[in-house]
N, C-alpha and C positions, 0 to 999 in steps of 0.2 A: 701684452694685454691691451686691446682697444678700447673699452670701456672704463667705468669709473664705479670704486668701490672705495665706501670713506670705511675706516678703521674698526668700528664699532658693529659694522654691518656683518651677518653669519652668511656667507655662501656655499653653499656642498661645494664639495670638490668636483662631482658628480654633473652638476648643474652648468647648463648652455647660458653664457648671456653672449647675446646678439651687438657687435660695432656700434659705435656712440651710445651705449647705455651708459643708466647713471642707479647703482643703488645707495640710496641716503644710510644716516644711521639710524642705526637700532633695527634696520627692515631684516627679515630673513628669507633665504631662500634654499628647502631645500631638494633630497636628492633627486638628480632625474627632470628635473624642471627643465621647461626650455623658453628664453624668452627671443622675441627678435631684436634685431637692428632699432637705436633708436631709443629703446622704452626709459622709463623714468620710472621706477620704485622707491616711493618716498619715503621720511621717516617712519619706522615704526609696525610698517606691513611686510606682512605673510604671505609667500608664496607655496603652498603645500605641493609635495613630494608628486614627480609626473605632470607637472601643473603646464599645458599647453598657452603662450603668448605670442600673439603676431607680432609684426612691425610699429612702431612708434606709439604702444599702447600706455596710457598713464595710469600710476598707482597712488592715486593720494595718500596722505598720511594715517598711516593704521587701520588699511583695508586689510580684511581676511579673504584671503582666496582660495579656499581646500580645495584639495583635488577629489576628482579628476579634470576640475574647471577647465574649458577650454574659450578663450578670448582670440578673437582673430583682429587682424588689423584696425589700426585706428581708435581701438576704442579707451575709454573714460571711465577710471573708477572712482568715484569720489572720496572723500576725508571718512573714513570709518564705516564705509561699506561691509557686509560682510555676504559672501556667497559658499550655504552650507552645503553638504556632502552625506546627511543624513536622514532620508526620508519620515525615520521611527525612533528617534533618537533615547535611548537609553543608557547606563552606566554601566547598570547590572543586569543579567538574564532570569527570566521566569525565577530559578530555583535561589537567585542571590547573589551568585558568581558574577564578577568585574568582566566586563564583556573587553574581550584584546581584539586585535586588528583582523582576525581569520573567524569574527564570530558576526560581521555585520557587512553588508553590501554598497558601497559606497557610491552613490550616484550623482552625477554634475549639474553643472549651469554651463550653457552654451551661450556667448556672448558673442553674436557676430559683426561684422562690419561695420566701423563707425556711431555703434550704440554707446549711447551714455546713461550713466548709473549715477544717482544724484547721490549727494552726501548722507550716511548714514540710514539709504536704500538697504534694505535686506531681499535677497530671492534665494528664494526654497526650493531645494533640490526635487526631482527635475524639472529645470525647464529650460528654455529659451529664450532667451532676448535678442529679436528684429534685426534685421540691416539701420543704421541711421535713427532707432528706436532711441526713447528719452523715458528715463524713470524716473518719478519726481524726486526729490530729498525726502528721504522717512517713507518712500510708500515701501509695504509688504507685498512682493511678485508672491506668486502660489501658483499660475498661470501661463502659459508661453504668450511672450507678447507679441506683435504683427509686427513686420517691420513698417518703418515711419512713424509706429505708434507713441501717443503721450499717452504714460500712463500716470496716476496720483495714487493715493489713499491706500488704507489697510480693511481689507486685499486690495489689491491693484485694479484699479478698472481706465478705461481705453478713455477719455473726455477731447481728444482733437488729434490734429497728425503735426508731425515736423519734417520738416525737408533735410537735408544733407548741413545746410548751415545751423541748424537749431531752432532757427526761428519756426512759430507757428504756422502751419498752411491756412490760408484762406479762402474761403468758398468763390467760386467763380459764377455770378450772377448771371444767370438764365441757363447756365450749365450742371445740370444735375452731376453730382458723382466726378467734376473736375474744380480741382485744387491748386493754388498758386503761390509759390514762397515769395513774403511781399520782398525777401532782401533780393533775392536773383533771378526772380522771375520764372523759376522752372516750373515746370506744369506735370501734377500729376493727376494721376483716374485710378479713383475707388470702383472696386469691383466685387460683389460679398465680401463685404470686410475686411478687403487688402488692399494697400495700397502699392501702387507702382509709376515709375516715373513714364511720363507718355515720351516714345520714341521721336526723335527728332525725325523730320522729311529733310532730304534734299533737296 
């Protein structure tokens, strides 16, 4: 075994973990899961069943991840995230009856590249979360957010962009719709609402 499971921790048998992982205790993961290379599942979080993980992705402590959640590389879930799987969520059906696993449709959160998910961020199924995207602590996603987007608040709304490093983009003076990350200088250009990194010349 390449990886690291402390004692307390439930793994399926079923379940992929990816070379240098580490799952804390108390987290759980189970069947059918796949994580990558790399990832960190801290104490106390949930990896629900089919649960898609890329490469060196972080699970702070006592994030909920149902499935069919899919996280691709890089990304940050913070201390008590939790990302639902139930659009309409009820217990029991019209007539009273306990609704079981073949009576309701379960749909995901897309977490792409390098997005982070602030502490005790909730997003509601479905949606999207950005390339390099930032969701504040506590804000409610309902919405797919842009990549580079910073989003805050309940619901979620867009208030500036982030670069790859986290830090804020800054507006670039006399440059309409071009943006600059003050840590490393890269340059991007807003276009209706999206943000994308301007190609390097030779």
């Amino acid at each position: 075994m390449n990886y690291r499971v402390q004692p307390t921790a439930q793994v399926d048998e079923s379940a992929e973990i990816g070379a240098g992982s580490s799952v804390w205790e108390l987290a759980q993961i189970r069947e059918g899961a796949k994580l990558g290379e790399g990832c960190v599942v801290g104490r106390g979080a949930y990896v629900g069943s089919g649960v898609r993980i890329g490469n060196n992705v972080k699970l702070q402590n006592y994030a909920l991840v149902y499935e069919p959640a899919e996280l691709a590389d890089g990304v940050f879930v913070g201390p008590a995230v939790v990302l639902t799987n139930d659009h309409n969520p009820r217990s029991v059906d019209p007539d009273g009856r306990q609704k079981r696993g073949g009576d309701w449709q379960a749909v995901g959160v897309q977490v792409a590249e390098g997005a982070s998910l602030g502490a005790r961020s909730v997003c509601v199924a479905p949606v999207r979360i950005g390339r390099w995207a930032m969701v504040a602590a506590g804000a409610v996603v309902t919405r797919d957010v842009p990549d580079f987007a910073l989003v805050v608040g309940v619901p979620a709304r867009r208030i500036g962009w982030v670069g790859r490093s986290g830090e804020r983009l800054t507006a670039r003076e006399g440059e309409p719709g071009v943006w600059e990350c003050p840590q490393d200088g890269t340059v991007y250009e807003e276009e209706d609402g999206t943000l994308g990194e301007r190609a390097t010349r030779a």
